[in-house]
N, C-alpha and C positions, 0 to 999 in steps of 0.2 A: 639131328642133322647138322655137321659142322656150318651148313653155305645154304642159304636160300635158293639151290636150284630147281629144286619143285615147286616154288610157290610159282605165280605170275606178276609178274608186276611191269608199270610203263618200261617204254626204252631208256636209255641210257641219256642223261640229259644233254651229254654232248661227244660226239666222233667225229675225231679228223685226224683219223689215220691209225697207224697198229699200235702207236705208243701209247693212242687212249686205252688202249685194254689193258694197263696197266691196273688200272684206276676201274670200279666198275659204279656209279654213282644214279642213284634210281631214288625218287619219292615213294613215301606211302601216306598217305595223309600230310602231318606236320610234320615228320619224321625224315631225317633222310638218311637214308642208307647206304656208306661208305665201304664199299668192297674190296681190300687188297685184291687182284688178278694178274697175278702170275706163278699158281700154283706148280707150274712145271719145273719153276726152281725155288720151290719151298717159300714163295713169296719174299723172296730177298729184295733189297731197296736197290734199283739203282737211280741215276738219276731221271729218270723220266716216271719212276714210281712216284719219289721224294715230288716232286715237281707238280703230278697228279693230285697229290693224296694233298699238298697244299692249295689247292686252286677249290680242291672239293671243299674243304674246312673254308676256303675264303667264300665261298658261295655259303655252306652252311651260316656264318657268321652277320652275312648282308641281307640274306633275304628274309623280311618280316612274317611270311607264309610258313618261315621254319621254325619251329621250336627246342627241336634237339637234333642229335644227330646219332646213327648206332655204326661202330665202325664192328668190319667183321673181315673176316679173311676166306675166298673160296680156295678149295680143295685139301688136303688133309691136315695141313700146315698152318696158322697164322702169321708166323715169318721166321727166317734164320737169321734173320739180321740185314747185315750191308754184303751188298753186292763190291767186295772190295779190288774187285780187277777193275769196274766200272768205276766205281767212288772215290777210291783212295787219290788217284791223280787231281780230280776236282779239288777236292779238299784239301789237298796242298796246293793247289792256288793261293788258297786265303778269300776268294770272293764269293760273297753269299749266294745260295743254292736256291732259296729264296724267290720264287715268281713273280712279275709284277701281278698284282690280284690275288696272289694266293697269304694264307695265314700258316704261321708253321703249327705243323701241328703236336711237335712236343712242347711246344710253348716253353722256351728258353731266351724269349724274349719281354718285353714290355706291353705286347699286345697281340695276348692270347684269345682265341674265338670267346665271340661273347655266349655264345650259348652252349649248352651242357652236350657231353659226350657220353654215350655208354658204351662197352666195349665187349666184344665175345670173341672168347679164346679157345683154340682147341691147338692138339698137336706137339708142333714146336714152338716155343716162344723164345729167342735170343736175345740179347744186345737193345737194339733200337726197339723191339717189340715189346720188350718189360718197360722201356721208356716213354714206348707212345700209351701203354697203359698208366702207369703215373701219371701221364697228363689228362688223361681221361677223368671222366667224375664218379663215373659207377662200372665195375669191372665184373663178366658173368665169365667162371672158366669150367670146361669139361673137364671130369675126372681123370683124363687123358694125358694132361700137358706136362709138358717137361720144359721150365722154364732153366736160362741159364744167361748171368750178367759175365761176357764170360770174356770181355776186354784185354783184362789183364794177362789172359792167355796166349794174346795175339800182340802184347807189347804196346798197348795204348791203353787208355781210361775211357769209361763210358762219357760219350760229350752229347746225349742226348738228356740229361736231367738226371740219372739215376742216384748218381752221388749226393745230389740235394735233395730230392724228394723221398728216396727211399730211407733212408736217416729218418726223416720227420712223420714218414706211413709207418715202418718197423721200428724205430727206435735205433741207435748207434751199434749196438754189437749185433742186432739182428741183421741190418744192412750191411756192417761188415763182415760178416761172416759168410756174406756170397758174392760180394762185390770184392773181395781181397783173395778169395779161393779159388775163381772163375767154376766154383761146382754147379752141379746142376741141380734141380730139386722140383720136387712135386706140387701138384694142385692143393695138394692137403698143408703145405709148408704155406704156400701161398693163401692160403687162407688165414692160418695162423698168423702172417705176418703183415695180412691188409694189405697186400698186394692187391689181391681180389675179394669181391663181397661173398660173391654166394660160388657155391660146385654142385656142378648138376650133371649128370650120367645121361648116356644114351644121345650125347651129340645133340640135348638141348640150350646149349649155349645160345645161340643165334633166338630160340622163340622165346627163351628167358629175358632177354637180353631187351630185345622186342618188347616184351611187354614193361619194361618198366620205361621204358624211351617214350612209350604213350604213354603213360600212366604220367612221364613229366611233362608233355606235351599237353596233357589236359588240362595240366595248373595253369595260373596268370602268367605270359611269358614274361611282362616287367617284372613281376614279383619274383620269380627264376632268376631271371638273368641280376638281380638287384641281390638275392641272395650270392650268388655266385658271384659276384664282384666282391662283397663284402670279406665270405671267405678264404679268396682269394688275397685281398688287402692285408689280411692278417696273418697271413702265410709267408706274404713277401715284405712286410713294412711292419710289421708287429701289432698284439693288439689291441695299444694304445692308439696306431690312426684308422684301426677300423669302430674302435667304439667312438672317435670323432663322426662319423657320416651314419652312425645307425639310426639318432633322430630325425638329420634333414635326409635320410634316403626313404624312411618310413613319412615322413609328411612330401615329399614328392608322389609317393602311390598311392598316399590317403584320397588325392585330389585326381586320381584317374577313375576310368570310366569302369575300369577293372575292378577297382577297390569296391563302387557300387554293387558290381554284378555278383562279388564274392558276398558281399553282405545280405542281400534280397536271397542268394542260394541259402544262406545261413538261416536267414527265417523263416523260408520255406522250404527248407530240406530237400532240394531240388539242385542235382549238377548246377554248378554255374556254367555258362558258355561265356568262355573268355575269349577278346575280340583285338588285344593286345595295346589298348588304347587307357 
């Protein structure tokens, strides 16, 4: 199933008004579940999506009850990209799109959500969609998609991360060879080139996707989010100042309540229940 519409799950944690349905934002456990909604135009961004879908990642990022986050897209689509009759005037303003409260969520700034992202894709994927997947941590796509960085065909460059991240996931001539083409390409390309992790048929993107957003919501969340800093450091500062902090970030968690619970699991072969402390 591309969208969680048959499952059940709580309301939406916040409405006030038709532009929240932009945005469709619902817990399940630790987990919280980031929904593009506005399948009727291929879930294209305008600015009351961009504005959503940052308020969502800023809530992901501050609440301690959360662990990870799964973004997904409902209706047959994950996104065509920008809504550019809506965007493009903003954007030549020059002033940031940015919320107060909200975290961007391509993380093309200095302070990206602190907690892990997974992401499921089915459909189309465009533009800003292959880009909010590079910022993503772990990427689930249906055999379906037809991804395309496809910028340069409309006379601009991708300004949502593609040009840096995809370079460093595919390597230099694999990332130019669709970010200079604007071509389109498959699930199967996209796997080859670390785009995405896994391809899975039959529209189980979303329960794939799911289960491993729990499976990291189970782990220590300091110890998560302490890895994910680290790798992060070395992506952006090199891996000279991430091997600076990998001693004192490992004796910071030796001395939490977590590091115990991981250790008593270890000798008694029993889940640990981590408490985030």
């Amino acid at each position: 199933m591309p969208a969680p519409q048959n499952r059940t799950y709580p309301e939406p944690m916040a409405e006030t008004g038709e532009d929240m349905r932009r945005v469709d934002v619902r817990r399940e456990g630790a987990v919280l579940l980031i929904g593009l909604n506005r399948p009727e135009k291929r879930n294209a961004f305008d600015t009351a999506m961009f504005h959503q879908l940052a308020l969502a990642y800023g809530e992901l990022d501050r609440d301690d009850e959360l662990r990870a986050g799964l973004l997904y897209a409902k209706g047959e689509h994950f996104t065509g990209g920008m809504d550019l009759l809506d965007m493009a005037p903003r954007l030549m303003t020059g002033e940031s799109l940015l919320p107060e409260g909200g975290v961007n969520p391509w993380a093309t700034d200095e302070s990206p959500c602190r907690k892990p992202v997974v992401a499921a894709v089915q459909g189309t994927c465009f533009t800003l969609g292959i880009e909010l997947l590079l910022a993503a941590d772990v990427r689930v796509a249906n055999d379906d998609v037809r991804f395309g960085q496809i910028e340069v065909s409309r006379g601009i460059l991708p300004f949502g991360g593609a040009t840096i991240r995809l370079p460093q996931v595919a390597g230099w001539g694999n990332a130019m060879r669709w970010i200079l083409t604007g071509e389109h390409f498959g699930a199967a390309e996209a796997l080859r080139l670390g785009l995405v992790q896994e391809v899975v048929s039959d529209g189980r993107q979303f329960d794939r996707a799911l289960e491993i957003a729990r499976r990291i919501a189970a782990q220590a969340p300091l110890g998560v989010q302490a890895a994910l800093r680290s790798a992060r450091l070395a992506l952006r500062q090199g891996p000279a100042a991430a091997e600076e902090q990998l001693f004192p970030e490992t004796l910071k968690l030796l001395a939490t309540e977590d590091a115990g619970h991981g250790l008593t699991a270890f000798l008694s072969k029993q889940p640990a229940n981590f408490v985030g402390r």
